[in-house]
C-alpha positions as CSV (number, residue, x, y, z in Angstrom):
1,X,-114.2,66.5,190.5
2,X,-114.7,68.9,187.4
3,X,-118.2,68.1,187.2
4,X,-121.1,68.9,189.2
5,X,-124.7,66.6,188.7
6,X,-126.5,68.5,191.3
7,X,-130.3,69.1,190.2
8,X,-130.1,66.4,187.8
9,X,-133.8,65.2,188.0
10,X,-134.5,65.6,191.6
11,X,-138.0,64.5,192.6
12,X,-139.1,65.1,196.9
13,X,-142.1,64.3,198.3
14,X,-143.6,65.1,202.0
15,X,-144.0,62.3,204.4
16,X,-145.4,62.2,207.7
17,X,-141.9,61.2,209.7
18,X,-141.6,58.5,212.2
19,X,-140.1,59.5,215.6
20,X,-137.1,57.6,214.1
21,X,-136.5,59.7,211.3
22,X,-134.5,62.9,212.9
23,X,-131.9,64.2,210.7
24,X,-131.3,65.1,207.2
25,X,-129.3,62.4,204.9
26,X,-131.3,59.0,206.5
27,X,-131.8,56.3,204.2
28,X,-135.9,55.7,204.7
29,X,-138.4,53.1,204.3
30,X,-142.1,53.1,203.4
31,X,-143.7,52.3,207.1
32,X,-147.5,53.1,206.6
33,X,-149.5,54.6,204.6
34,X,-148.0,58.3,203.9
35,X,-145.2,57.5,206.5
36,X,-141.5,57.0,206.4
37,X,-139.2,55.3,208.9
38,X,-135.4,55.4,208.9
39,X,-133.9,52.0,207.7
40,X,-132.3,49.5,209.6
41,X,-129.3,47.5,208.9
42,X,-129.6,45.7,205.8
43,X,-132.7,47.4,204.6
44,X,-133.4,49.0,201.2
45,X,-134.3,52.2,200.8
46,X,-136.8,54.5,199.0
47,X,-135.2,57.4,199.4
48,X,-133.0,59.8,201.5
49,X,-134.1,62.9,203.6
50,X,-133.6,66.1,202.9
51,X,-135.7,68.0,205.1
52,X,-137.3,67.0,208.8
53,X,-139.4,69.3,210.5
54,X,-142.5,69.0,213.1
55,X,-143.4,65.4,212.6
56,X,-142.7,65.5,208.5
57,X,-139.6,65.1,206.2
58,X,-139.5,65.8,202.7
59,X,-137.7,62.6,200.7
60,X,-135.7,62.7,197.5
61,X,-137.0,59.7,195.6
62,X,-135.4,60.2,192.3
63,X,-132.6,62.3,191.0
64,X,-128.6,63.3,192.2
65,X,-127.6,63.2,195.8
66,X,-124.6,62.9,198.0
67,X,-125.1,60.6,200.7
68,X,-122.8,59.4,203.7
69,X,-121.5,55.9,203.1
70,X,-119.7,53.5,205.4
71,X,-116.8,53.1,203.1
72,X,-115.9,54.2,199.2
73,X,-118.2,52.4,196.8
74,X,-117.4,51.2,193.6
75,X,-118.5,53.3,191.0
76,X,-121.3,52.1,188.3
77,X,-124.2,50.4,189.4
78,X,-124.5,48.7,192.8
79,X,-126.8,47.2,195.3
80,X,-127.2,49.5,198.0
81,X,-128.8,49.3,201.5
82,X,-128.7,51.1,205.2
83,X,-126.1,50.1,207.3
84,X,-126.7,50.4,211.2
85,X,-125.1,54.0,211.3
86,X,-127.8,55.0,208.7
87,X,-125.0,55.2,206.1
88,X,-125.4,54.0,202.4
89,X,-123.2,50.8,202.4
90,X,-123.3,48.1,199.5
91,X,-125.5,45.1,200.0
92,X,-126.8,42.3,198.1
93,X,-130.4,43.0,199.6
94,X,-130.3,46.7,198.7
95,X,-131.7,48.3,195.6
96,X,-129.3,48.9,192.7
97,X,-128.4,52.5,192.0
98,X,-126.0,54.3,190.2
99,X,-123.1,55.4,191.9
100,X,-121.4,58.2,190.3
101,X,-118.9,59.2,192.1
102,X,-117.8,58.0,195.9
103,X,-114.7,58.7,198.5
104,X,-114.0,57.0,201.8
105,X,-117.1,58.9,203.4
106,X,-119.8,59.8,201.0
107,X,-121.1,59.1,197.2
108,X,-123.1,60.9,194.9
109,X,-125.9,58.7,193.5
110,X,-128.6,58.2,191.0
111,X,-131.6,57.3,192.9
């Protein structure tokens, strides 16, 4: 892609982490009050980490990212959820975002 939409509008926040949250690039869910918890299959998410790091993560709410997907999305807006691998995958439970741009393994979004 000619393009690039990195930057675009990014907005992270700190959360304490759940033991579940571990890596960078989980779909995650509110849990408690300042907490995050990585989603399970068929769960919406808030946002996606970006950071993890003694007990906290640091969660892009809004803005451009890449994230893994199960399989290449259709481009536009879509419904999007977790999957059990912790991938983006499309879902008629998720939250619609943008998809700008996808491939067999990973999408750029609008959250």
């Amino acid at each position: 892609m000619k393009v690039n939409f990195n930057g675009f509008n990014e907005n992270v926040t700190t959360f304490l982490a759940d033991t579940s949250v571990t890596a960078v690039g989980q779909p995650v869910k509110m849990e408690g009050n300042g907490m995050v918890a990585a989603c399970g299959a068929g769960e919406p998410f808030c946002g996606i980490t970006v950071g993890v790091r003694d007990g906290y993560t640091a969660v892009q709410l809004v803005g451009y990212i890449r994230v893994q997907t199960a399989s290449q999305l259709s481009v536009g807006y879509q419904k999007l959820a977790a999957n059990a691998a912790g991938k983006v995958a499309a879902n008629e439970n998720g939250r619609e975002y943008l998809v700008l741009d996808s491939d067999s393994g990973s999408a750029g979004i609008i959250l």
